[in-house]
C-alpha positions in Angstrom: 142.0 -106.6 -10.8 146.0 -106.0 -11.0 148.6 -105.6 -8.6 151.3 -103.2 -10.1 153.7 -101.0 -9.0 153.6 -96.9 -9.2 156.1 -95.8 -12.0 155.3 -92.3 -13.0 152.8 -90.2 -13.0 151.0 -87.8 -15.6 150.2 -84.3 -15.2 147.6 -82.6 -17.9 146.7 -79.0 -17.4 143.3 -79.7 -19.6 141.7 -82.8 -18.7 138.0 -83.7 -18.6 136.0 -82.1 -15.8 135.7 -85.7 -14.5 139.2 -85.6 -13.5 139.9 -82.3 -12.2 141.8 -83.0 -9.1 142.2 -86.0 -9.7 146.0 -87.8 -9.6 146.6 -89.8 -12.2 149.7 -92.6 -12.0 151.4 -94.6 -13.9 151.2 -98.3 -12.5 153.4 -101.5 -14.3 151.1 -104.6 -13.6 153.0 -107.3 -11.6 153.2 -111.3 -11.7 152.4 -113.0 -8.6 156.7 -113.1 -8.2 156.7 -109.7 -8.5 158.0 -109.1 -12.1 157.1 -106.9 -14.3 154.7 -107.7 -17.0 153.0 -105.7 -19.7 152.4 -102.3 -20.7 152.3 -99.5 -18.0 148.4 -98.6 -17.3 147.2 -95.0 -16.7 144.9 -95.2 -13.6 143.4 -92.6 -11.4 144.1 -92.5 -7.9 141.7 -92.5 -5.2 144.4 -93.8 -2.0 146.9 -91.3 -2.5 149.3 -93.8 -3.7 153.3 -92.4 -4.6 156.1 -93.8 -6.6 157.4 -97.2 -5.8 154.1 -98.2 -3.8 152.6 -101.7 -4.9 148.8 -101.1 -5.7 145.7 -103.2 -6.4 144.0 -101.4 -9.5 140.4 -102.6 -10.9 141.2 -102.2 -14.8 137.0 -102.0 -16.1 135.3 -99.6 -17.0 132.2 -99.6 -15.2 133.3 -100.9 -11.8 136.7 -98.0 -12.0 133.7 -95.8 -12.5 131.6 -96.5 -9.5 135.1 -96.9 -7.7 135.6 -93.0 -7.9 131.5 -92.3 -7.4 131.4 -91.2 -11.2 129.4 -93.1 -13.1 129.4 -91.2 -16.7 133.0 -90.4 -16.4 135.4 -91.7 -19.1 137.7 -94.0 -17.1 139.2 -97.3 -17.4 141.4 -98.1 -14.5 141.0 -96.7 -11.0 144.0 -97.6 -7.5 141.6 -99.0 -5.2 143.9 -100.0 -2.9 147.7 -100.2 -1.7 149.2 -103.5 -0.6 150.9 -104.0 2.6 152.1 -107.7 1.8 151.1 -110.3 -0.6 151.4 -114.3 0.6 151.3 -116.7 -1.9 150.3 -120.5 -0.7 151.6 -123.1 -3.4 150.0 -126.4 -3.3 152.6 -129.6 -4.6 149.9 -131.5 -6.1 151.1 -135.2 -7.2 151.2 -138.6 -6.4 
């Protein structure tokens, strides 16, 4: 799973009848301070996410699949989700 950021979206007249109604979004992965890292990934959208919103997206194939209830469809990342806050607990760990 990735936390990334909405940075685009794509719009294709023809698409695979999979996807028909489907949004799809462009999302830039994230580090845990919130840079960017990467390449964009193209992921459908199934929580009506919108540019700028920080999402959670689950980047394999079979559990994107059974994310959007389509389990023969030819996907590879899916938004699951769309992150209020993230808290980050760093142990110091020493002597």
């Amino acid at each position: 799973m990735v936390i990334g950021r909405v940075v685009g979206s794509v719009v294709a007249t023809q698409k695979n009848e999979s996807f028909v109604g489907s949004k799809m979004l462009l999302v830039q992965p994230l580090d845990l301070d919130g840079n960017d890292y990467g390449q964009e990934i193209l992921a459908i959208d199934t929580q009506d996410a919108g540019p700028g919103d920080i999402v959670l997206v689950v980047s394999e194939g079979n559990s994107s699949r059974q994310a959007i209830g389509k389990t023969d469809a030819p996907v590879d990342s899916v938004i699951i989700g769309v992150v209020d806050t993230v808290r980050i607990s760093r142990r110091f760990e020493g002597r």
